[in-house]
BAZA-629808 format. One record per residue (C-alpha): x, y, z. Coordinates in steps of 0.25 Angstrom, whole numbers. Layout:
- X|Y|Z
...
REM end
This chain:
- 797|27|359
- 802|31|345
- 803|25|331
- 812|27|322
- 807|26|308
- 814|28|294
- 820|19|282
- 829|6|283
- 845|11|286
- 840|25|292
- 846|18|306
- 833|18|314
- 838|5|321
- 851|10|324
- 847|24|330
- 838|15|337
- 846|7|344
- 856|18|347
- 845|27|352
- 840|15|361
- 857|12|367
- 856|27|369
- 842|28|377
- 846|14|384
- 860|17|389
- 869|8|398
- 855|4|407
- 845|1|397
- 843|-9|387
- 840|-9|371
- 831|-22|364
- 830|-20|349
- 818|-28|343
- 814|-31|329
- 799|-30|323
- 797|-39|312
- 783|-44|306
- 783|-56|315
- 786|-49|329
- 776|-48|340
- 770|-43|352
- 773|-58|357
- 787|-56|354
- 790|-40|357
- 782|-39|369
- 778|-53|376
- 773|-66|371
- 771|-83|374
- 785|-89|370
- 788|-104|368
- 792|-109|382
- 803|-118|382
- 796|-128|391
- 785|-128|379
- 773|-119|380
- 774|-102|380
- 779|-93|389
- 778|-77|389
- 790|-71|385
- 792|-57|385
- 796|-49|373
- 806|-39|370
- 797|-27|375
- 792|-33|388
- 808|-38|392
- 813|-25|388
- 802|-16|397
- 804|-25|409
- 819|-22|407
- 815|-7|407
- 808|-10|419
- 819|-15|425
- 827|-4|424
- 819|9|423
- 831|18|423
- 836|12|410
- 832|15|396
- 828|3|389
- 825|2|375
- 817|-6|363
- 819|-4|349
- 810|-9|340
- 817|-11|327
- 807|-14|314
- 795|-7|322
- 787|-7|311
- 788|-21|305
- 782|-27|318
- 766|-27|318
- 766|-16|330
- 751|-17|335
- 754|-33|339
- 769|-32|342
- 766|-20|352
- 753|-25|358
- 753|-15|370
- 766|-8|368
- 757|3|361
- 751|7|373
- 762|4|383
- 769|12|373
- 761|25|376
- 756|20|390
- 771|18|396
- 765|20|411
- 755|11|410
- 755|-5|409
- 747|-13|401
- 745|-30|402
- 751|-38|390
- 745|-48|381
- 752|-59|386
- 757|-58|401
- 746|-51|404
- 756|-42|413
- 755|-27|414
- 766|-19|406
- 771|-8|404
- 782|0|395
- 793|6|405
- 796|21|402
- 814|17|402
- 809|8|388
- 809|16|374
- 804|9|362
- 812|12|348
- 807|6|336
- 812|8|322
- 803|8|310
- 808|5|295
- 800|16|285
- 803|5|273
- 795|-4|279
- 779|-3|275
- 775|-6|288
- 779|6|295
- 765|13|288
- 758|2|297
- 762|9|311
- 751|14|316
- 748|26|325
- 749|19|339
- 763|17|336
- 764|31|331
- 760|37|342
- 770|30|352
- 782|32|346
- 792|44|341
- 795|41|327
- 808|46|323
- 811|46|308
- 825|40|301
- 824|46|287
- 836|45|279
- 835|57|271
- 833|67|281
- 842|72|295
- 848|65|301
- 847|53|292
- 851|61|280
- 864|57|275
- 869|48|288
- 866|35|281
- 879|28|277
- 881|13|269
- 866|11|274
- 867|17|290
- 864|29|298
- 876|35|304
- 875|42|318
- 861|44|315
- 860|40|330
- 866|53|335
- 852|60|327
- 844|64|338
- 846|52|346
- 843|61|359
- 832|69|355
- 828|53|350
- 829|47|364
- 821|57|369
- 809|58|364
- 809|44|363
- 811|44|379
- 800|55|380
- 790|49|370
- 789|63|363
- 786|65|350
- 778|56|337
- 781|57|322
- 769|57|315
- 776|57|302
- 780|44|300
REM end
């Protein structure tokens, strides 16, 4: 798991997507979701929908469909990216992802299917977390620990001076490898952020 952390227009979310088309290939698969204020475990992971009959139903959320995708295909490369990472209130959007984050052998129960899940190995989390935004003091140590934190400082290498009309420029080419893999091996926590 990694995070890319650094001010708006330092092109997190591009070198995001373009690490995750690389890490995927032809075989795997990509999701991209959006945190905001709003967003919950219900609707990330699984939660009761309206059914169209009337009443609920369980509907699985963007994590749960994406893992059993992973499943699926174990020799594949799947990959979530979790754009605004820090705007979401992370303790009740992630619910037992923290643990299944660290724990990726062992399965846990959900809250509502009361089933036994577990993260596959072939599925890497990316998130991307805005610096303006105040909110990025509030991420707390749990969340720390599980992820690589790479920085997108504009005003050092190898930001510096690849900005142009408000975009990064190649910055995709920067380490992209060395990127992917410490991602894939889990190595490595920045404790400066």
């Amino acid at each position: 798991q990694a995070v890319f952390y650094g001010p708006p227009g330092t092109g997190k979310t591009y070198v995001a997507r373009k690490l995750a088309e690389h890490l995927a290939g032809d075989d795997g698969e990509v999701v991209l979701v959006q945190f905001h204020p709003s967003y919950s475990y219900e609707d990330f992971v699984e939660g009761f929908r309206p059914a169209e009959g009337g009443g609920f139903e369980l509907r699985e959320g963007p994590l749960k469909l994406l893992a059993r995708r992973a499943r699926e295909s174990p020799d594949a490369t799947f990959v979530l990216i979790i754009d605004e990472l820090n705007r979401g209130n992370l303790a009740k959007v992630f619910g037992e992802l923290y643990f299944l984050l660290e724990y990726r052998s062992q399965d846990l129960v959900l809250q509502y299917s009361d089933e036994p899940f577990k993260l596959p190995r072939n599925l890497l989390v990316i998130g991307t977390m805005n610096t303006a935004d105040r909110s990025i003091a509030l991420v707390d140590g749990a969340l720390r620990r599980r992820f690589y934190f790479v920085p997108f400082i504009p005003d050092t290498a190898p930001v510096a001076g690849q900005t142009n009309h408000g975009g990064v420029r190649c910055l995709a080419l920067r380490g992209r490898e060395q990127v992917a893999q410490q991602v894939q091996a889990g190595t490595g926590f920045d404790d400066e952020l």
